[in-house]
N, C-alpha and C positions, 0 to 999 in steps of 0.2 A: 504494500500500500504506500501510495507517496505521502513524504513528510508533510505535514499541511500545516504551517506555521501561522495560521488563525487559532489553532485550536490552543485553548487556554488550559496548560497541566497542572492540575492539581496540587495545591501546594503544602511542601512535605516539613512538615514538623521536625528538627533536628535536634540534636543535643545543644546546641551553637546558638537555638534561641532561647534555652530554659529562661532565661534569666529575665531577658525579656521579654516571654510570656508573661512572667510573674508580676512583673514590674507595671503591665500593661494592665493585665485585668485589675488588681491593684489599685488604680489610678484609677480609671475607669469603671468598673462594678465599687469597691468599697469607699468611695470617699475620704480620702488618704488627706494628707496636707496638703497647703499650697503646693510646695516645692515637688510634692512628690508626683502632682498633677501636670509636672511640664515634662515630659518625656521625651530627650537629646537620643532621636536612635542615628547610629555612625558606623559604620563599616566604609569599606574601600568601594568603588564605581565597580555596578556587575555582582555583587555579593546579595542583593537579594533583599534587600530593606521596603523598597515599595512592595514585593509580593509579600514579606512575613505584613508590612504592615495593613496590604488588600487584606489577607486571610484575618488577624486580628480584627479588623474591621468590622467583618461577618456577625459576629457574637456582640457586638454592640446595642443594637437593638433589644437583645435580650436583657442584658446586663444594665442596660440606662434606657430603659422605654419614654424618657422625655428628652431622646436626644437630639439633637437640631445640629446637623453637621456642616463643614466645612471644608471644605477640598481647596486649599490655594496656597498655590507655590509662596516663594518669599519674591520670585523674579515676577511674578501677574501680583503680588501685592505692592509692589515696588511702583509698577504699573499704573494700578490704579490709584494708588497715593498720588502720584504726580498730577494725572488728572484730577482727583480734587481738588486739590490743594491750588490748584490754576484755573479751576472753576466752579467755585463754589460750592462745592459741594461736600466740604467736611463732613458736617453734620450727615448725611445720610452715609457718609464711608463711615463713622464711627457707629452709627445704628448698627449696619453689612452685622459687626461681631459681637453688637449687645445682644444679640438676636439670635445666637448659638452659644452654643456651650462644649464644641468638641471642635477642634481646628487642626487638622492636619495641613502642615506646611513643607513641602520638599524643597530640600537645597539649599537652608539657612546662608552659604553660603553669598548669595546673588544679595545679601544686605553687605555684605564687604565694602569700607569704605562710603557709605552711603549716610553720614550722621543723622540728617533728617530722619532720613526711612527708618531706621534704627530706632529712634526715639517714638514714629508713629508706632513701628512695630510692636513698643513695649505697652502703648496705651491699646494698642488693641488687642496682646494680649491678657491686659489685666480687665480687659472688658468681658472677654469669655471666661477671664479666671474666678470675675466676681461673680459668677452665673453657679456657682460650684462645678464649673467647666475643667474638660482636662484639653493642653496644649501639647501638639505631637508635631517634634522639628525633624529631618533629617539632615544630615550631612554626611561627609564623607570624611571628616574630621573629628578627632574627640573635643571636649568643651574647651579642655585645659591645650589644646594647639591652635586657636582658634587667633587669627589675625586679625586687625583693621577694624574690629568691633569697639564698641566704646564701653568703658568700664564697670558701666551700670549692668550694661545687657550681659555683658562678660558673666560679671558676679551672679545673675540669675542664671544660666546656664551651669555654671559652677557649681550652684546650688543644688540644679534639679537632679532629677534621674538621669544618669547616664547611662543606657542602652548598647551597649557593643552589638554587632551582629560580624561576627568572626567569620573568615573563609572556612567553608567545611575542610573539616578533618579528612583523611582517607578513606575510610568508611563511609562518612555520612558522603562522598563523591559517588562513592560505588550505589549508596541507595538511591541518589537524586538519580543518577545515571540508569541506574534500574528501571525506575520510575518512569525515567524521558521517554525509556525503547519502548518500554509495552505500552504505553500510553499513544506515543504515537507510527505503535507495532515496524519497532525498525529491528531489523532482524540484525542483530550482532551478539555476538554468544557472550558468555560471562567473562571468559578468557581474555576477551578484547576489551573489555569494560574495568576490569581489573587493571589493565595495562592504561587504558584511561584515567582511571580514578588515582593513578598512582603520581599524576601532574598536578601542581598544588594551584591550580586554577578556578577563578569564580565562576560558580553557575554556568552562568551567558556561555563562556568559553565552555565549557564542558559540556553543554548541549551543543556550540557550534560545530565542539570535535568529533561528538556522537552525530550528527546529521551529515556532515559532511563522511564520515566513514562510511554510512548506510548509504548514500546520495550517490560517489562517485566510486562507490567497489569498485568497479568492473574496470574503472580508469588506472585509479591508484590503492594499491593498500596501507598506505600514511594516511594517518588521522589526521585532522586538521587543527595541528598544534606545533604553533611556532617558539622556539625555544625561550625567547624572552618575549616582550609585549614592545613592536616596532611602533615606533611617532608618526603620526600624520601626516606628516611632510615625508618621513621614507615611505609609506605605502604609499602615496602619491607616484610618489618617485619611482618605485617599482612595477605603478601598472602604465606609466606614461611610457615605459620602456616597453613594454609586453603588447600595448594596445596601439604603438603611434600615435596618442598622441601626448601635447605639450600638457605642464600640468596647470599652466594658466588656462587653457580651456575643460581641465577637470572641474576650475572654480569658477572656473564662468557660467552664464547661464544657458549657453547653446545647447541645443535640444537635439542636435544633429543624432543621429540614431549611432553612428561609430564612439561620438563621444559621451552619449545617454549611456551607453551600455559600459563605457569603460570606468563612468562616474559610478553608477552603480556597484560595478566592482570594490570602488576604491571604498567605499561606502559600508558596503557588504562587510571587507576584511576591515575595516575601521573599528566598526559593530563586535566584530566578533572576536580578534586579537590585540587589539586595542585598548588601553585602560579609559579611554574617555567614555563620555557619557551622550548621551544622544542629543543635550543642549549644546558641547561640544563639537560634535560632529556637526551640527546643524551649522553654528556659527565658524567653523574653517571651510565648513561648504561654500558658506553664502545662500544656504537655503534661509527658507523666512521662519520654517516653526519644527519640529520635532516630526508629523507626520509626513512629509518628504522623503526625510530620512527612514521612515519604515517601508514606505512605500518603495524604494529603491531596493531595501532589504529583502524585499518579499519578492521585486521582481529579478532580481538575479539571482532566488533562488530557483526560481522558474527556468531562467538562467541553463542553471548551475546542472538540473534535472533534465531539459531539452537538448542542451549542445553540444555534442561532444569537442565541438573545437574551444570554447570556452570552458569547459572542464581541462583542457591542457594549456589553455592561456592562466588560467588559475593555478594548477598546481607548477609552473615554473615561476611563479611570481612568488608560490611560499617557499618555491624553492631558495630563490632570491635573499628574501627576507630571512630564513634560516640561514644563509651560504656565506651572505655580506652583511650584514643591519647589526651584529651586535658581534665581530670581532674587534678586541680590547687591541 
């Protein structure tokens, strides 16, 4: 059966979230303190923080049947701050969070440097906090590494729950990975999932290398696992070489179907070997927003499944990347 990368796998409970799980319902079902209500969850780009925090999500309803939620990044609140703030409309962007009492915010990070936003930040989170509201930040940083912040915000971070979300272990590799194939029935035996699971790689990457095994058998029996995690600028650089063309028209916006297809690529291996993040990727593109970038994702994996001559334009580009890209 083909890999169908719409289909959304089940997410697996690990040793690597005990903590916060606990940390989570905590906050949320029992009414804990302030502090204990702002939940800092952090892990590395690709480690799996927005699916443990979708799956937590679920049980919300049960656990706070009067809860009024909130989905918004800190870059769309950054956003929106500015718009009021230049027209008017304070007063209704301060309502937006008296009006919920559960905010989940990704990527703490996009307040960096930003002392206004920073300071709105803190009044709207004390709006949901005065609700007996719980506040849920991500980053990819822990509290105590945290830059460009201003010292108040600092000290409430510092304060709150810090949430780790750690690269799975060995094990828990081999179970996600388990999970991936039957889930979406890719036939690769334990043997090779083992050998898989034995790359100390996030998630992302570890289904990229299980799909890509199942996808191009028949091409190559290398998994798709480059030895260290190549920069943006050398995959660039590697598929400009492989596809003809330049890499300023990877970043350009031409549609041309030789350079559609080679962006794609670059796009594709960005995603998937890559430590960046798909606001990352978005912004070295010069794409406008996040689904571009999937949408590129998905079509070279159509790609990747249809072509044989692009399955060997690919795997000489990992060749590449393995060959050249990280001799010291």
């Amino acid at each position: 059966m083909p890999f169908d990368p719409l289909k959304k796998l089940p997410f697996v409970l690990l040793p690597e979230h005990n903590f916060a799980t606990a940390a989570f319902e905590a906050a949320v079902k029992h009414g804990v303190a302030q502090s204990a209500r702002i939940l800092f969850v952090y892990g590395p780009s690709g480690c799996g923080k927005s699916a443990f925090i979708d799956h937590m999500m679920s049980f919300v309803p049960s656990w706070l049947p009067s809860s009024q939620i909130l989905n918004m990044s800190a870059s769309t609140f950054v956003e929106h701050y500015l718009e009021a703030s230049t027209s008017s409309l304070m007063p209704e962007f301060h309502q937006l969070f008296a009006e919920h009492n559960l905010w989940v915010c990704d990527d703490i990070l996009a307040l960096q440097q930003k002392p206004a936003a920073q300071n709105a930040f803190l009044s709207a989170a004390d709006e949901v906090l005065s609700n007996n509201g719980v506040l849920i930040v991500t980053a990819t940083q822990s509290p105590g590494s945290l830059n460009g912040f201003s010292s108040r915000l600092l000290s409430r971070f510092l304060a709150c729950t810090a949430c780790p979300i750690n690269l799975p272990c060995a094990e828990s590799r081999f179970l996600l990975l388990q999970t991936f194939t039957q889930f979406h029935d890719l036939s690769i035996d334990d043997d090779r999932l083992l050998t898989l699971a034995q790359s100390p790689l996030p998630p992302r990457l570890l289904f990229a290398a299980a799909t890509r095994e199942s996808t191009v058998a028949h091409v190559s029996d290398r998994a798709f696992v480059v030895h260290e995690r190549p920069s943006l600028e050398r995959i660039c650089m590697a598929v400009s070489k492989q596809f003809d063309v330049s890499v300023n028209e990877l970043l350009s916006p031409n549609r041309a179907a030789r350079i559609a297809t080679a962006r794609h690529c670059a796009v594709y291996i960005a995603r998937t070997a890559s430590s960046a993040s798909l606001r990352q990727i978005a912004n070295f593109f010069n794409r406008p927003n996040h689904s571009t970038i999937t949408h590129s994702i998905h079509r070279f994996e159509e790609l990747l499944r249809d072509s044989p001559e692009i399955k060997v334009r690919f795997d000489r580009i990992l060749d590449f990347l393995n060959a050249h890209s990280f001799v010291q």
